[in-house]
TORTOR-58861 format. One line per field, with one value per residue: x, y, z of N, C-alpha, C in turn. Coordinates in Angstrom, 2 decimals, m for minus. Layout:
BEGIN
n.px	(X	...)
n.py	(Y	...)
n.pz	(Z	...)
ca.px	(X	...)
ca.py	(Y	...)
ca.pz	(Z	...)
c.px	(X	...)
c.py	(Y	...)
c.pz	(Z	...)
% end
This chain:
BEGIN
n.px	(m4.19	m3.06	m5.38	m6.33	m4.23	m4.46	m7.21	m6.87	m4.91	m6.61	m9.05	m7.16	m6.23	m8.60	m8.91	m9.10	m5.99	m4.81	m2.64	m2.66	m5.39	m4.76	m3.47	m5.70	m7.64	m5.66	m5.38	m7.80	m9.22	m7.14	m8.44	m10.41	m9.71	m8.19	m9.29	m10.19	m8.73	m5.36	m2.15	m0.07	m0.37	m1.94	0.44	2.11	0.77	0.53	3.24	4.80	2.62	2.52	4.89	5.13	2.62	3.96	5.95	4.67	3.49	5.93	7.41	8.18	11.11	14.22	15.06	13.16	11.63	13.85	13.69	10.70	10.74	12.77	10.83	8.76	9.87	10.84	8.50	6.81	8.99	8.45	6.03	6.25	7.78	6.25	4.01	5.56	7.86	8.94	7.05	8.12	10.78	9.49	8.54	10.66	12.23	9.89	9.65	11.84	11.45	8.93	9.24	11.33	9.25	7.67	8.72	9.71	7.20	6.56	8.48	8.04	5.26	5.96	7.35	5.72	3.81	5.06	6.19	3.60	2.75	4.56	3.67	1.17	1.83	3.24	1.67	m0.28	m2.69	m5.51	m7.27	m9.20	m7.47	m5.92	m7.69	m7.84	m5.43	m4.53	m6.31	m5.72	m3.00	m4.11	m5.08	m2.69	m1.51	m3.20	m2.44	0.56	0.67	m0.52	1.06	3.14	1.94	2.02	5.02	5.41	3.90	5.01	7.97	6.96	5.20	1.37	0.93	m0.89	m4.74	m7.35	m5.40	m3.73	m3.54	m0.48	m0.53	m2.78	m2.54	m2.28	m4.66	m6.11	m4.74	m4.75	m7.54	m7.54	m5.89	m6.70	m9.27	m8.43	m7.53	m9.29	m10.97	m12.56	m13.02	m13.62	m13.14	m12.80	m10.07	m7.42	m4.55	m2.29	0.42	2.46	4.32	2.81	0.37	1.17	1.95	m0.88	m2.20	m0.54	m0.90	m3.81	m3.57	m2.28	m4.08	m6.18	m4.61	m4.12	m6.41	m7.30	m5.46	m3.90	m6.20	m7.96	m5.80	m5.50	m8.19	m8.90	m6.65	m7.78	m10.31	m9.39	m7.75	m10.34	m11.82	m10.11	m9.83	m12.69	m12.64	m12.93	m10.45	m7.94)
n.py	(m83.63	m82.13	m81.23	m79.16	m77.71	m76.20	m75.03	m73.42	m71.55	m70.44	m68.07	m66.18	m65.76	m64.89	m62.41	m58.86	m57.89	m54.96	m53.68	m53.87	m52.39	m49.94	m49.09	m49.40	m47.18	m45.01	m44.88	m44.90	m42.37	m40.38	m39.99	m38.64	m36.77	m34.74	m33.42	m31.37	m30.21	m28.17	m29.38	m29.05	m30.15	m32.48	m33.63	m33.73	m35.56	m37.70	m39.10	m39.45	m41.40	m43.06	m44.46	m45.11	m47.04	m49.24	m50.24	m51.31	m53.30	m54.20	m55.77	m54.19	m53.11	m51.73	m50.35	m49.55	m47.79	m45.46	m44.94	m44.26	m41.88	m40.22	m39.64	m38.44	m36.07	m35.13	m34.19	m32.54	m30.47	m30.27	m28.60	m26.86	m25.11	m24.69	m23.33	m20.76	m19.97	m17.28	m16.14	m15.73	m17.39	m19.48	m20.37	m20.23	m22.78	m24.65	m26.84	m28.70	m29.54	m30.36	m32.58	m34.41	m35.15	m36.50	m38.15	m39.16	m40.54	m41.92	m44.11	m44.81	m45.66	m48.26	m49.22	m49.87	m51.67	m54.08	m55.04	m55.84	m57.25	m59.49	m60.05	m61.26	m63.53	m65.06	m65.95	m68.55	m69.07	m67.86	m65.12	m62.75	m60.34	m60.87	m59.95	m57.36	m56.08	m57.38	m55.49	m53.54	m53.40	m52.88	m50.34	m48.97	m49.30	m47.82	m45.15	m45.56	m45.48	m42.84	m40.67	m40.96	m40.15	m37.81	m37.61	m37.78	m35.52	m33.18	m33.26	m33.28	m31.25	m31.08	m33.42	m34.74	m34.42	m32.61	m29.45	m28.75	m26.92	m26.84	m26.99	m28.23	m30.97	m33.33	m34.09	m34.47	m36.62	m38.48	m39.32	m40.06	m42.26	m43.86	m44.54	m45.34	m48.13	m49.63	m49.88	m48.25	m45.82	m43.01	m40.89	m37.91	m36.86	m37.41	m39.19	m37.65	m37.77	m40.15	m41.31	m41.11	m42.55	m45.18	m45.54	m45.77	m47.69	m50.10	m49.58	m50.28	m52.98	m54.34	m53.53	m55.69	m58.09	m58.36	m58.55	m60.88	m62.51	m62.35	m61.72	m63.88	m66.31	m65.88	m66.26	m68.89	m69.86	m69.75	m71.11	m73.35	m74.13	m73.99	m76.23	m78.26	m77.86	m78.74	m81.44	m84.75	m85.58	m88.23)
n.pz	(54.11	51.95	51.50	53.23	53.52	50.88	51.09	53.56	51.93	49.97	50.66	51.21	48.45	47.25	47.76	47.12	45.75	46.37	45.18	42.61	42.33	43.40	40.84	39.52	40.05	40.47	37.64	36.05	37.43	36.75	34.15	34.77	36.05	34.13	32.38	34.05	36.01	35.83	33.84	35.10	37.94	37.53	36.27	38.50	40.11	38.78	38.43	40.55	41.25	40.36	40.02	42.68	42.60	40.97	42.37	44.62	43.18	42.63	44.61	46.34	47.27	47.67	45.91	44.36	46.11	46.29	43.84	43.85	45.81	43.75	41.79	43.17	44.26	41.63	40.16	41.82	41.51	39.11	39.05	40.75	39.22	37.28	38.22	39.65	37.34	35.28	32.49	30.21	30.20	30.39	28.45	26.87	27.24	27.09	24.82	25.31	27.42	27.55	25.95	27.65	29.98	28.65	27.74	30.29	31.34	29.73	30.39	32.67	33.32	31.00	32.75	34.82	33.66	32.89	35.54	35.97	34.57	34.22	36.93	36.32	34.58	36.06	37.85	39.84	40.16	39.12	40.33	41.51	40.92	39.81	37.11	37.53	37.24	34.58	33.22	33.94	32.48	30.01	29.91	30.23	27.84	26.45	27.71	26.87	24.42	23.79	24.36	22.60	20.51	21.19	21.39	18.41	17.43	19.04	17.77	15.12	13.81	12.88	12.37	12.78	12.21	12.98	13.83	16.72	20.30	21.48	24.59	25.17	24.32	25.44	26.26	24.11	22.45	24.39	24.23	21.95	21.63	23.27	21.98	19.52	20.17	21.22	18.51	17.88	16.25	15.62	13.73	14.22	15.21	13.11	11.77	9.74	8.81	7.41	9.55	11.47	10.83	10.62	12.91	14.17	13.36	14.38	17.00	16.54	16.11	18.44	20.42	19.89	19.38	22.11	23.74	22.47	22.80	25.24	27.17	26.69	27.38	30.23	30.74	30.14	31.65	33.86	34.12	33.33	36.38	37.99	36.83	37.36	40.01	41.24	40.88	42.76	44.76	44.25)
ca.px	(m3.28	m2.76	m6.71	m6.53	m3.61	m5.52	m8.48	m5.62	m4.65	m7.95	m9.39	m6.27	m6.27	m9.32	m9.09	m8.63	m4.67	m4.80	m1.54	m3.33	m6.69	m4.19	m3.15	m6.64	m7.96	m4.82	m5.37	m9.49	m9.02	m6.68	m8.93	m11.76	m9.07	m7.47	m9.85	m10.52	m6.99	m3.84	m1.79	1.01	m0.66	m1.93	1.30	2.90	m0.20	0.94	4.63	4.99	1.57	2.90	6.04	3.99	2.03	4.68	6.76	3.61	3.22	6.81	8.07	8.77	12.49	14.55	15.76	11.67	11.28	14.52	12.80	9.84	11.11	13.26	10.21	7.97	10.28	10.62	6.66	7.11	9.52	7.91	4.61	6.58	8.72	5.16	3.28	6.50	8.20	8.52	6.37	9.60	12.14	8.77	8.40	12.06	12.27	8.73	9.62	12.78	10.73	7.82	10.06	11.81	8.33	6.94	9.93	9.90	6.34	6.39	9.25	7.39	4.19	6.17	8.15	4.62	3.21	6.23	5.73	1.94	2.65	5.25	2.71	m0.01	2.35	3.72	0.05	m0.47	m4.19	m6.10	m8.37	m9.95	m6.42	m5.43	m8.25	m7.43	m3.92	m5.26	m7.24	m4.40	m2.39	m5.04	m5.28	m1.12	m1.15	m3.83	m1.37	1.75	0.56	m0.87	2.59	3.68	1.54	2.51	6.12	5.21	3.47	6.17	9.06	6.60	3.74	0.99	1.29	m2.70	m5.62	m6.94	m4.02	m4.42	m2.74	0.67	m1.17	m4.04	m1.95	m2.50	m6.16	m6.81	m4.22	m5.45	m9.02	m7.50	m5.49	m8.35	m10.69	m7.98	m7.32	m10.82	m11.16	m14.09	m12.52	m14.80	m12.85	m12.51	m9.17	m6.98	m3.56	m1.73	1.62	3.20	4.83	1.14	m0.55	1.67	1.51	m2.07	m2.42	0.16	m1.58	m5.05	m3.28	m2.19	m5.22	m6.51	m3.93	m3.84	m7.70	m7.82	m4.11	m3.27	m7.06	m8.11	m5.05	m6.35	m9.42	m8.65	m6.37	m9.06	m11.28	m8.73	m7.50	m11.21	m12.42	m9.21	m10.70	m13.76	m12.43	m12.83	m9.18	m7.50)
ca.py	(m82.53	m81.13	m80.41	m78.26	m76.43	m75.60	m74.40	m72.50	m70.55	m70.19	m67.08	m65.26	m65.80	m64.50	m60.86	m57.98	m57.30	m53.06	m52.83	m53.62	m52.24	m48.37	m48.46	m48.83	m45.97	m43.94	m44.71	m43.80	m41.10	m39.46	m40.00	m38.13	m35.02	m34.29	m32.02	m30.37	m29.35	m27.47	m30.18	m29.37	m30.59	m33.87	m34.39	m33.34	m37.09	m38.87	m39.57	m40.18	m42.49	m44.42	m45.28	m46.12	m48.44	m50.39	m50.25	m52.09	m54.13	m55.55	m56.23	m53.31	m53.51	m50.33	m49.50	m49.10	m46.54	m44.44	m44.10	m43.05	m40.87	m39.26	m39.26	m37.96	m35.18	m34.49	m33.94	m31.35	m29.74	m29.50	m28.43	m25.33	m24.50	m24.44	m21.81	m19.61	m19.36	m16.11	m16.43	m15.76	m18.29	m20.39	m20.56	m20.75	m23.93	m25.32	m27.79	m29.83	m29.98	m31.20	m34.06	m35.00	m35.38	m37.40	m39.68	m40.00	m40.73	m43.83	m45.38	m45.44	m46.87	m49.53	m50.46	m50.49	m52.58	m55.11	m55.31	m56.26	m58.49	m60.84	m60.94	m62.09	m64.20	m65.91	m66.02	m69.92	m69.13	m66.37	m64.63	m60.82	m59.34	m60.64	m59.89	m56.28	m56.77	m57.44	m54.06	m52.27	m53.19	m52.65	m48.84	m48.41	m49.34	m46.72	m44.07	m45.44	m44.86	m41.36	m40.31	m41.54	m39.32	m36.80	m36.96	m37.55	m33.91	m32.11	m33.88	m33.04	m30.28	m31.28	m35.14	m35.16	m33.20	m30.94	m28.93	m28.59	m26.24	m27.33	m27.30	m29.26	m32.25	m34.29	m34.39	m34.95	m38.05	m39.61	m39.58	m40.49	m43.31	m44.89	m44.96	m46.32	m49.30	m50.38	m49.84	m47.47	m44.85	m41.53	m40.11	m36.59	m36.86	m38.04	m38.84	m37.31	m38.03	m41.52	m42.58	m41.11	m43.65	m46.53	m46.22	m45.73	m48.96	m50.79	m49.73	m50.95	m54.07	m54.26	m53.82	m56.67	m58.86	m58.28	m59.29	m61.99	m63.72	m62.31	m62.00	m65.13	m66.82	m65.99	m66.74	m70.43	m70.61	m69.85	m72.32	m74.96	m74.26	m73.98	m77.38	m79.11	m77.86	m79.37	m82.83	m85.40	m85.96	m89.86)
ca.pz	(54.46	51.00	51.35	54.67	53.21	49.94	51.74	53.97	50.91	48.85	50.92	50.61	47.07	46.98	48.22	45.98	45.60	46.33	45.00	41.47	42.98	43.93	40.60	38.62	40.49	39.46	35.91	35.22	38.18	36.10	32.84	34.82	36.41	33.34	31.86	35.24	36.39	35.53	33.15	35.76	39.07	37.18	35.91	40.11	40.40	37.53	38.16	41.67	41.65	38.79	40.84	44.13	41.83	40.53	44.07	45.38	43.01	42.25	45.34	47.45	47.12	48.72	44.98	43.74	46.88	45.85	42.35	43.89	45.67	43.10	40.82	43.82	43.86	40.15	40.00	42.40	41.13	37.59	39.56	41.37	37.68	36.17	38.75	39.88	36.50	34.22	31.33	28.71	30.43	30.48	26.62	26.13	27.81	27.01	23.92	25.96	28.90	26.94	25.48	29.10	30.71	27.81	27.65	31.34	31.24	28.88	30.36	33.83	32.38	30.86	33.43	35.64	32.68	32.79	36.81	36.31	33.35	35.21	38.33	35.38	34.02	36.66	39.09	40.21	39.84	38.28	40.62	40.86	41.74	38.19	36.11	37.82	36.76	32.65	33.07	33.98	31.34	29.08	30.71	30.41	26.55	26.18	27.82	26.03	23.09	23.82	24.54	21.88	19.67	21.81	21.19	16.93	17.09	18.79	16.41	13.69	14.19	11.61	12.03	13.19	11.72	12.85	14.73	18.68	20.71	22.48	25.56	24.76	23.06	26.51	26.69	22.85	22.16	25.44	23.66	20.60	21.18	23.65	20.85	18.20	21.07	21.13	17.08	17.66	15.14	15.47	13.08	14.49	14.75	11.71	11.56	8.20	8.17	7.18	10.56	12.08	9.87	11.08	14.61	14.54	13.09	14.97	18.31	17.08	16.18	19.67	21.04	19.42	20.08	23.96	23.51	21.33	23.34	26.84	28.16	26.44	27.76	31.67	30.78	29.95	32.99	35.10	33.60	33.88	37.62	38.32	36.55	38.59	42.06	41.49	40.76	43.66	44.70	44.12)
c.px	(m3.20	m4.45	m6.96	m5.67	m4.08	m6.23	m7.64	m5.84	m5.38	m8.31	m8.39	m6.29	m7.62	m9.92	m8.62	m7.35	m5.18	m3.11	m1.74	m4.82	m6.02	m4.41	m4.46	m7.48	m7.11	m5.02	m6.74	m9.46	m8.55	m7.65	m9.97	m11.22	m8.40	m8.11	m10.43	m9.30	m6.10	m3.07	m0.63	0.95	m1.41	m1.04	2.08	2.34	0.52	1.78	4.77	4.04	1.94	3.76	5.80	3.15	3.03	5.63	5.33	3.53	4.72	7.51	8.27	9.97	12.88	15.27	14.25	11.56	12.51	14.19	11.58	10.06	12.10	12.09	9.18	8.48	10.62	9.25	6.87	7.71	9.07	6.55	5.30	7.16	6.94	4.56	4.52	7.21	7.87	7.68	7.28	9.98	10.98	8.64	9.53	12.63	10.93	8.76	10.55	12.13	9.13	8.29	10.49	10.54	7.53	7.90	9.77	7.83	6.25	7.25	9.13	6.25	4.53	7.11	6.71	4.34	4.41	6.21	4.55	2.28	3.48	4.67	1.67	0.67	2.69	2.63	0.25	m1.63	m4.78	m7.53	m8.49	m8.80	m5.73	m6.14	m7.99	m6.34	m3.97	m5.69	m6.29	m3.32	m2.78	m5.23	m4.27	m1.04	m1.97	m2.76	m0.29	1.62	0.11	0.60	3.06	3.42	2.31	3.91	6.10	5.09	4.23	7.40	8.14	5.11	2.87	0.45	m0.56	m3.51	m6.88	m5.77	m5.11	m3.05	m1.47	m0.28	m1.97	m3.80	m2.53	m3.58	m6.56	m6.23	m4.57	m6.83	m9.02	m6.91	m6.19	m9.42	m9.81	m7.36	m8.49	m11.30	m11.98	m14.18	m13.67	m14.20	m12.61	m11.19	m8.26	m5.42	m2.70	m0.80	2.02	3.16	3.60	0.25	m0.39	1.50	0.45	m2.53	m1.45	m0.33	m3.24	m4.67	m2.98	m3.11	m5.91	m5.88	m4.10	m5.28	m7.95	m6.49	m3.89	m4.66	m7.31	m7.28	m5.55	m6.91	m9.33	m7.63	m7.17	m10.20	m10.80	m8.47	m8.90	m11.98	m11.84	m9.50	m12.02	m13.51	m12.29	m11.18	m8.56	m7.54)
c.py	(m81.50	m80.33	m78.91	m77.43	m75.80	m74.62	m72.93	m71.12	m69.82	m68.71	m66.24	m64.84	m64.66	m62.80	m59.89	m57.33	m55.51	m52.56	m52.97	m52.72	m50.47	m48.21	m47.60	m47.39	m44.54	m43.67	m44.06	m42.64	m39.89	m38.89	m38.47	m36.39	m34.41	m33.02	m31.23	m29.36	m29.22	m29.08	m30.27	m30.57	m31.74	m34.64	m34.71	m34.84	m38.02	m39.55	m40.16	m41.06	m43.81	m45.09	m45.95	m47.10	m49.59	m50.71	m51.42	m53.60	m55.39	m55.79	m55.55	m52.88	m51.41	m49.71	m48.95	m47.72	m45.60	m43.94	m43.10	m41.64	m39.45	m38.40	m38.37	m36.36	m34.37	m33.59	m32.54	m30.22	m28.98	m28.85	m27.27	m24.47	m23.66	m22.81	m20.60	m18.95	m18.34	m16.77	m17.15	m17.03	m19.83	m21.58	m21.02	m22.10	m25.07	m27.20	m28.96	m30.01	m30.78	m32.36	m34.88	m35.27	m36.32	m38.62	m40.49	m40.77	m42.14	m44.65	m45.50	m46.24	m47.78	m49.79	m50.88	m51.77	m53.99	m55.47	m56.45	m57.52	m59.71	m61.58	m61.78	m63.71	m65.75	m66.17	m67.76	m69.87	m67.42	m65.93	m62.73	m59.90	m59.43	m60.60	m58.50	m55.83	m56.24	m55.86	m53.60	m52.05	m52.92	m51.05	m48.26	m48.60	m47.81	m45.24	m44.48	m44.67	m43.28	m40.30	m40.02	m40.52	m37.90	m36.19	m37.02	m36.05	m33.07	m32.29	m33.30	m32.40	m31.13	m32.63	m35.72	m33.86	m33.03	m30.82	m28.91	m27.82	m27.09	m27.82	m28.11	m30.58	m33.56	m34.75	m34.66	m36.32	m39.27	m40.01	m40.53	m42.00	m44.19	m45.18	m45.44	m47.47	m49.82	m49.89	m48.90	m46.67	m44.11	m40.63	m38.05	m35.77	m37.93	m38.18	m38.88	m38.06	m39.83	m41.98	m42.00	m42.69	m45.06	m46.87	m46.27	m47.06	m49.98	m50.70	m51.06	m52.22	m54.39	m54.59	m54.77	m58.00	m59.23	m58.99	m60.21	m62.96	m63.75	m62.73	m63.72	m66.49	m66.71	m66.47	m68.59	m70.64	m70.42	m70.67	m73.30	m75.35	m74.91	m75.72	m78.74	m78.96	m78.48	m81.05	m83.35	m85.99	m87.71	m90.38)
c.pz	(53.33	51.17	51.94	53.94	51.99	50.68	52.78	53.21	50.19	49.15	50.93	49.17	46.59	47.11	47.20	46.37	45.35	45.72	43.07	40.80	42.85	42.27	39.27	39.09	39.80	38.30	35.88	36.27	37.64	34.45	33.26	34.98	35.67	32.54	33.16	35.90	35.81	34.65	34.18	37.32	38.58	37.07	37.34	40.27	40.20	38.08	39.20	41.84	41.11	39.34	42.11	43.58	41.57	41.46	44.46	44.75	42.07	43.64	46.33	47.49	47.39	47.31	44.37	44.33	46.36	44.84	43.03	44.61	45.00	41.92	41.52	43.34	42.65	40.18	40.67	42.01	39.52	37.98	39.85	39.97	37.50	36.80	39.34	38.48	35.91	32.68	29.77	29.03	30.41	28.99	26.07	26.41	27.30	26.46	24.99	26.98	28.68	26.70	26.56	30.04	29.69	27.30	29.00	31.42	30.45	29.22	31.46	33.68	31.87	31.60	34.46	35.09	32.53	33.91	36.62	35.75	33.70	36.45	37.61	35.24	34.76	38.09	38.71	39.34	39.52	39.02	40.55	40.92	40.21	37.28	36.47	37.30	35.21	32.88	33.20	33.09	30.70	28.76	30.13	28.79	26.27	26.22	26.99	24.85	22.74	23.97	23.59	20.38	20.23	20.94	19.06	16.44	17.84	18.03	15.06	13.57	12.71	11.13	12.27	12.94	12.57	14.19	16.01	19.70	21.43	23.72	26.25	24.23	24.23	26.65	25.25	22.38	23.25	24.99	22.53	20.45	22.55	22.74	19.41	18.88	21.11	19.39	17.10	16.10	14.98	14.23	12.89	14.35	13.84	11.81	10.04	7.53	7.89	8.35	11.47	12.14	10.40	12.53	14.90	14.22	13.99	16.23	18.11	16.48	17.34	20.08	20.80	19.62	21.67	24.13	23.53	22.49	24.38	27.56	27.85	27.00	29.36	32.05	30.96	31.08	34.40	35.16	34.11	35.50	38.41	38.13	37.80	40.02	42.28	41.23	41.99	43.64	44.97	45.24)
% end
């Protein structure tokens, strides 16, 4: 009996979860449309996708959908500000509206990343829906931390060498702190200041960690589940 219901369960198990599947698309999708489009109508993507990702993938629950749709509607609304606004009242606003979209921005990515990481955490068995899962967190540290620079260089122009326009801050720290997460270090860009210095190191400690403990940790429960299904049962 326990066999039949195993066997039951197995091919379910085995299908690729799309609500981990939506959100890796979202993430390198965005990697690829960021230098192609407007920073506003990525960001209109970003916010509401991010919240349909993690709606999917914690539960569904009728307080997830009121986020998204408050965040759907945000997006929007910073998408119409961006192309109707006056130029002046544009500028005079720019910096606090830079900060409120880069705050809200990291504290949707980690609540996605806290979603994923409890479905990892707490998975029976470890098949393609949670090695999907790992990647995506892997993806969401990348962005945290780009943010993160983000909000360093408007708190403190100067903090990374060479300078880069306001504008441009989105598409160069997303480069930058993907290639100081995988250690690569191209050295193009530099960060100057002190608390630069520290978080740049504290990410690619991170990245190393998550490596070396979370995948590795998967890995070996997928080994083990796997060795235990092949054992002839008592």
């Amino acid at each position: 009996m326990n066999m039949i219901e195993a066997d039951q369960r197995q091919p379910a198990g085995r299908q690729i979860n799309v609500k981990h599947l939506f959100f890796t698309i979202l993430l390198l999708g965005l990697l690829l449309l960021r230098p192609l489009l407007p920073s506003a109508i990525v960001d209109a993507i970003f916010v509401p996708g991010m919240i349909l990702a993690a709606w999917l993938a914690g539960g569904r629950t009728r307080r997830s959908l009121i986020v998204t749709v408050i965040a759907g509607g945000a997006a929007l609304a910073l998408l119409a500000f961006d192309l109707v606004a006056h130029e002046q009242f544009r500028a005079m606003i720019r910096q606090p509206l830079g900060f409120a979209v880069t705050f809200a921005a990291i504290g949707l990515l980690v609540y996605c990343g806290g979603v994923i990481m409890h479905s990892l955490l707490t998975a029976e068995r470890i098949f393609i829906d949670e090695i999907i899962g790992t990647f995506n967190i892997y993806l969401i540290m990348g962005y945290v931390w780009s943010y993160i620079y983000i909000l360093v260089e408007l708190v403190s122009p100067g903090s990374f060498h060479p300078p880069t326009p306001e504008d441009a801050l989105g598409i160069r720290f997303i480069y930058f702190s993907f290639i100081t997460l995988t250690t690569v270090g191209f050295g193009d860009t530099v960060p100057v200041s002190p608390m630069a210095q520290m978080l740049v190191i504290f990410e690619a400690i991170m990245g190393q960690f998550y490596v070396a403990v979370v995948v590795a940790y998967l890995v070996s429960m997928y080994i083990t589940h796997n060795l235990a299904a092949r054992k002839p049962d008592d």
